[in-house]
N, C-alpha and C positions, 0 to 999 in steps of 0.2 A: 747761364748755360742750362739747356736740359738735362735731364737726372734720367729718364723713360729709357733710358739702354738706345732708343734711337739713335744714329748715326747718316753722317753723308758719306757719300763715294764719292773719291776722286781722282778724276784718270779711266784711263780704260775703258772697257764697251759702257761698263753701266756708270759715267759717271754724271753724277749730279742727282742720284738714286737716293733715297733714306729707306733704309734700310735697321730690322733690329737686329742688333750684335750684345747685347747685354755684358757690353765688358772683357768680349770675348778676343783672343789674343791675335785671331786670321778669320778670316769671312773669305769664306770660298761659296761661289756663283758659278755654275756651268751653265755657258751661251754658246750654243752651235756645238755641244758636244767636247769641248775642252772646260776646263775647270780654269775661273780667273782671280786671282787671290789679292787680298786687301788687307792691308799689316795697320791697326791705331797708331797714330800720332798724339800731338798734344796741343794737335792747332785746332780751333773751331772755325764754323765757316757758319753765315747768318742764313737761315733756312727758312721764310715768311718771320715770324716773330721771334725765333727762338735764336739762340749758335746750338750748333750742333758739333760732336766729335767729330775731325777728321779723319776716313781710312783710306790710307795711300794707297794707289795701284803697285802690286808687289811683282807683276805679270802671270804666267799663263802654263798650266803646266795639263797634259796628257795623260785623262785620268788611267788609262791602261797602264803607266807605268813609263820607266826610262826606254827610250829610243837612239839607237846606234847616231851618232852625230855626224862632227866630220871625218873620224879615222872608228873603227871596227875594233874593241879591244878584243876579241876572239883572233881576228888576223894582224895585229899590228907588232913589228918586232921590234924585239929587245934594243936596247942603249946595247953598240958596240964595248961600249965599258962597264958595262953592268957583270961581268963576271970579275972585274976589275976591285971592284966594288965589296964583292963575298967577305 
């Protein structure tokens, strides 16, 4: 196995990529403006002569920050039992 911090990607836009990570614990890549994240494994994968560290596709997150999803916690009401609950 290679020692060089070198890694492959796996999954997602960039995969089949070597990329260096030096160990490091997430490798985030922004493609078309969102940031796409890759968590190590423990698997190697054979890259011309060498294996190389596996990092998994972890998905995709919106470097701007959290985004209202499917309900609005600014307008979403209370659990009818939630004063039940005090």
């Amino acid at each position: 196995m290679a020692t060089n911090g070198e890694v492959v990607l796996v999954g997602g836009p960039r995969d089949g990529d070597v990329v260096e990570a030096g160990g490091a614990g997430l490798v985030e890549i922004e493609v078309g403006g969102m940031v796409h994240r890759y968590i190590p494994t423990k698997q190697t994968r054979p890259v011309g002569e060498v294996d190389l560290l596996a990092y998994n596709y972890d998905g995709m997150v919106n470097p701007a920050g959290a985004e209202d999803g499917v309900e609005n916690a600014e307008t979403r009401m209370a659990s009818p039992r939630a004063d039940e609950n005090r």
